[in-house]
C-alpha positions in Angstrom: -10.6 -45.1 14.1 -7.9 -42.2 13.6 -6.8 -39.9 16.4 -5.6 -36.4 15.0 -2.2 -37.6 16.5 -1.6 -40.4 13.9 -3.5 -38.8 10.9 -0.2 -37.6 8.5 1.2 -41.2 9.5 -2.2 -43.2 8.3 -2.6 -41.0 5.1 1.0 -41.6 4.3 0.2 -45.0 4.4 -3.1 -44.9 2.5 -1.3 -43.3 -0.1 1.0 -45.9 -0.4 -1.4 -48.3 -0.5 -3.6 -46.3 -2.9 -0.2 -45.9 -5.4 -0.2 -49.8 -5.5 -4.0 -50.3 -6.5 -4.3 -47.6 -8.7 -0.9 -49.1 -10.6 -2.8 -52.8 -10.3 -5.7 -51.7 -11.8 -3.9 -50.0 -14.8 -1.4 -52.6 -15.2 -4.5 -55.0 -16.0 -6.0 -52.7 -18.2 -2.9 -52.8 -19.9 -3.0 -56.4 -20.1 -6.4 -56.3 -21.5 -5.8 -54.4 -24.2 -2.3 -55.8 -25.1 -2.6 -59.7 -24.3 -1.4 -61.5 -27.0 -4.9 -63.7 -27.0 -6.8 -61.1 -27.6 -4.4 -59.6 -30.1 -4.8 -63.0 -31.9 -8.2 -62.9 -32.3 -9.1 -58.9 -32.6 -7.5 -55.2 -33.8 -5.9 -53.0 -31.7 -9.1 -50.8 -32.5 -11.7 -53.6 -31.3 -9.6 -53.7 -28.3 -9.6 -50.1 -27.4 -13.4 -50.0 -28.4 -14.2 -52.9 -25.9 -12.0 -51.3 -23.0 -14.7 -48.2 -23.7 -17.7 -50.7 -23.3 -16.0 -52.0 -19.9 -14.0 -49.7 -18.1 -17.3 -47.8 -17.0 -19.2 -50.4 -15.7 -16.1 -51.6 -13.8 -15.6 -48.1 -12.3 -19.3 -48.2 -11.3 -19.0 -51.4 -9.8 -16.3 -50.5 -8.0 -18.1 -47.9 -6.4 -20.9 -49.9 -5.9 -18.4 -51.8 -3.4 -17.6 -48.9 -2.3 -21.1 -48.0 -1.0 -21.6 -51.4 0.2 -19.0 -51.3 2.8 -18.7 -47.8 3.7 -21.2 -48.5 6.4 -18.8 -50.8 8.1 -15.8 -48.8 7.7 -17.9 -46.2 9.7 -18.7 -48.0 12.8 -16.4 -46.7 14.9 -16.7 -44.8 18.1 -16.1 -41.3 17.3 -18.9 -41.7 14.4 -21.1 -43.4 16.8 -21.3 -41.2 19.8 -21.5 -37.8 16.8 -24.4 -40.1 15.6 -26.2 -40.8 18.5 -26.0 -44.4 17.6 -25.1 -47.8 19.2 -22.6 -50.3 17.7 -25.4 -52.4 17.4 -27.9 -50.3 15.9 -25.0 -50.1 13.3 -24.7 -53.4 12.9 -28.3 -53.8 12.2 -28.3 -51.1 9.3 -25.9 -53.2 8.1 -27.2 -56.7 8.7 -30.8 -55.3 7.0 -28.6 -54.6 3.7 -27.5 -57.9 3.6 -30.5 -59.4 4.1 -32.2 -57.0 1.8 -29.4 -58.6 -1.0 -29.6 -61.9 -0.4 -34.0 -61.4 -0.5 -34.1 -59.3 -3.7 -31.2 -60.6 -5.7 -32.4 -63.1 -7.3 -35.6 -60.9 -8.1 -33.4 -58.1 -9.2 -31.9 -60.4 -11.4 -34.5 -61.5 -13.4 -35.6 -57.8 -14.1 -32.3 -57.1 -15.3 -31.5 -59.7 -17.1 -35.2 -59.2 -19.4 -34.9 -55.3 -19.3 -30.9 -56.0 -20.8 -27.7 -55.5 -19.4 -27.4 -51.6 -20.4 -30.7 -50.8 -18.8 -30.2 -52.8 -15.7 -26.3 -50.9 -14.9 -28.3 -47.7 -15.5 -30.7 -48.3 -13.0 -28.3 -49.8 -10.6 -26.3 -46.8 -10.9 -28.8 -43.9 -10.7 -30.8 -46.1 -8.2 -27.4 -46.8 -5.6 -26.1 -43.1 -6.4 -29.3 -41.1 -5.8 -30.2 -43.6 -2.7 -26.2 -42.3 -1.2 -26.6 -39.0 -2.0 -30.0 -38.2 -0.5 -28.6 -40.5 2.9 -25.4 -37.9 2.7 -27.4 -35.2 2.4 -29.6 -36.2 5.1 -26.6 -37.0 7.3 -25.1 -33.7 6.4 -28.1 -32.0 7.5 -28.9 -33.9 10.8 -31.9 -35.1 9.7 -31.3 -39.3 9.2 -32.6 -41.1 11.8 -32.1 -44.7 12.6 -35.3 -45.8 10.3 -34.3 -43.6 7.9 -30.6 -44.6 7.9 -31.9 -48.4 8.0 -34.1 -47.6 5.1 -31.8 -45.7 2.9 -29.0 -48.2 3.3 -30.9 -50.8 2.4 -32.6 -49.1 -0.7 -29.0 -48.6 -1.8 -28.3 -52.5 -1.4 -31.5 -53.1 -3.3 -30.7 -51.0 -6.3 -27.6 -52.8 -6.8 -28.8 -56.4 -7.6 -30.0 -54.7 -10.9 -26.2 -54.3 -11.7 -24.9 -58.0 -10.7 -26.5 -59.8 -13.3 -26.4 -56.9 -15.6 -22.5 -56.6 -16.0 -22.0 -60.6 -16.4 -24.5 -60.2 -19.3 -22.5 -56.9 -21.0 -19.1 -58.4 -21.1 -20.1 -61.6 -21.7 -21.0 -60.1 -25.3 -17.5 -58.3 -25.9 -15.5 -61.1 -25.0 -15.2 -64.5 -27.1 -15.2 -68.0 -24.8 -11.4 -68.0 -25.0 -11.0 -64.7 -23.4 -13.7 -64.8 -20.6 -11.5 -66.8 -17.9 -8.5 -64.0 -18.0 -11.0 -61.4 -18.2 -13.1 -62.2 -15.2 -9.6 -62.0 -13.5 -8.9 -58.1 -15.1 -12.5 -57.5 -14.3 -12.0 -58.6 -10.7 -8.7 -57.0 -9.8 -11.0 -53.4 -10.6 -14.4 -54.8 -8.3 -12.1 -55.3 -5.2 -10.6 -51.5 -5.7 -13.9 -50.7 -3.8 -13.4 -53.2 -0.8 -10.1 -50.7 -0.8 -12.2 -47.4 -1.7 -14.5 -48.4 1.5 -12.4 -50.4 4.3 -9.3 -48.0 3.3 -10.4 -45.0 2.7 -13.6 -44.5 4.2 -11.5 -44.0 7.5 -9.9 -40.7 5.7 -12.8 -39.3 4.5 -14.4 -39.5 7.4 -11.3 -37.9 9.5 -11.4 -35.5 7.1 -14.5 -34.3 5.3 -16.9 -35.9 7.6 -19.0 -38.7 7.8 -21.5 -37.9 5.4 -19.3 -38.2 2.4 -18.6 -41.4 2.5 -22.0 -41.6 1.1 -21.6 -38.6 -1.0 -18.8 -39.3 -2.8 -19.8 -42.8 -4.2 -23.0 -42.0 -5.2 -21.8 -38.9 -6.6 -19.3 -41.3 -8.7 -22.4 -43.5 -9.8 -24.2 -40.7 -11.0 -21.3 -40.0 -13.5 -20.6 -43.8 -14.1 -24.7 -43.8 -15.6 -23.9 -40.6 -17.5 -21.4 -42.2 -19.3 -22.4 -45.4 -19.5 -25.8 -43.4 -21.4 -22.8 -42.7 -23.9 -20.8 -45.4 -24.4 -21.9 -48.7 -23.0 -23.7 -51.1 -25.9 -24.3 -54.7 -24.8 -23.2 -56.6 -28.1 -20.2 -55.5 -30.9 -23.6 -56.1 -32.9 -25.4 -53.2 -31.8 -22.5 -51.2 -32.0 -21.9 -51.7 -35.5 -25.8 -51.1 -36.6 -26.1 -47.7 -35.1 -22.4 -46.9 -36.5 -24.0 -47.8 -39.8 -27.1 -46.0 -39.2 -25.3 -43.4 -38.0 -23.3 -43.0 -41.6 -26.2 -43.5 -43.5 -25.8 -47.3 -44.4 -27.1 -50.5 -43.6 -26.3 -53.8 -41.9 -24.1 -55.4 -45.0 -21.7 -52.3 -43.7 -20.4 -53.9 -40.4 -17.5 -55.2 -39.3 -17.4 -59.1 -39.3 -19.7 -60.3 -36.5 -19.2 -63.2 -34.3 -22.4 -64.7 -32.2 -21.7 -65.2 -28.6 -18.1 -65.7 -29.0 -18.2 -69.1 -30.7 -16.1 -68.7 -34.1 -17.9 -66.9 -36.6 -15.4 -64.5 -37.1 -12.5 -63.7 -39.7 -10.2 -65.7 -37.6 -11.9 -69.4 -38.3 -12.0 -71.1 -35.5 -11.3 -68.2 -32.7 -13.8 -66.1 -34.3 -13.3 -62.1 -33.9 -13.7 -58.7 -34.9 -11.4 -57.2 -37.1 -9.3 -59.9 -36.7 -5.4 -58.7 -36.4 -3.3 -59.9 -39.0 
């Protein structure tokens, strides 16, 4: 909790800490792109094309973190006592998300994985980000109960087992069996910016902009994150190339050399790739 005495102090400190993840999270972007693996095996332009398949879903994930946790960060006295809530009606809210994950998951899952990767981030997306925005709004308007809070929150937990399963199965199709291990590590370094975004800076938001942001903000994010995910995301370089092609008017025989689930059908023998660097 943060007394008006020690805000300046605490934000000076978040922005510290903020500086540091935000330089972590492009420093292994960097590496993604520039890693002398990958360079081996694709072009600069695969690279950049892949980091535009990724970067989105990694930036929603990160907020899905975000509005996992934000709940926690919250329960502090000051938010309690404007709430008319108990610590432990708080930490049921929060224990009913966690069960509500570990019930569904496996369920949610499944759906995603037959409905496809791309499909499943988009509903996880819109699903978490419209369940936080109508909670905020609620909260913003005094009108969320404890069911309703309970409810909410755990409709937001729900929405987001789409997206576990649904990101493995995305990147898994971009990156070759070489290059998975060191890119679960980049992709990891991004998820845990939203433990930060939540446990770090929930606390500032609420001190100043108000509780109710802390739901508004994330699923505000998500919404954008399924926007452009509409855009950009594709689940396989495959698909990719066959709507570039249809897009110029030409067929299949026009793509880029294709490699099946990473295992070396590329230009590169063995390694496999796409637009293999020279």
């Amino acid at each position: 909790e943060i007394r008006d005495s020690s805000l300046h102090q605490f934000m000076g400190v978040v922005v510290v800490i903020s500086s540091v993840v935000a330089l972590a999270v492009a420093g292994v972007i960097w590496f993604d792109v520039t890693n002398s693996l990958s360079a081996a095996i694709h072009s600069l332009s695969f690279r950049l094309l892949r980091l535009s398949v990724w970067l989105p879903t990694g930036v929603a994930y990160a907020f899905f973190y975000a509005s996992r946790y934000n709940v926690a960060a919250g329960n502090v006295e000051s938010v309690r006592d404007d709430l008319g809530l108990t610590s432990g009606q708080f930490a049921s809210v929060i224990t009913a998300g966690f069960w509500t994950y570990a019930i569904t998951a496996p369920v949610t899952g499944m759906l995603s994985d037959k409905m496809g990767g791309r499909k499943g981030l988009l509903v996880s997306s819109v699903g978490t980000g419209v369940s936080n925005l109508v909670l905020g709004y609620l909260f913003h308007e005094r009108k969320a109960g404890f069911a309703t809070f309970i409810f909410l929150y755990s409709l937001n937990i729900f929405w987001q087992g789409f997206g576990t399963s649904a990101v493995v199965k995305v990147n898994a199709g971009w990156y070759t069996t070489l290059e998975r291990g060191v890119f679960s590590g980049i992709y990891n370094v991004l998820l845990t910016s939203g433990y930060y975004m939540a446990l770090g800076g929930c606390p500032v938001v609420i001190a100043t902009l108000g509780w109710e942001y802390v739901f508004l903000i994330p699923g505000g994010m998500l919404v954008v994150c399924a926007f452009t995910m509409l855009l950009l995301l594709k689940e396989t370089p495959e698909e990719f190339y066959k709507q570039l092609a249809a897009a110029s008017s030409g067929t299949e025989d026009d793509q880029a050399p294709l490699l099946e689930s990473g295992e070396g059908k590329g230009s590169k023998g063995s390694k496999g790739g796409y637009g293999s660097a020279s």
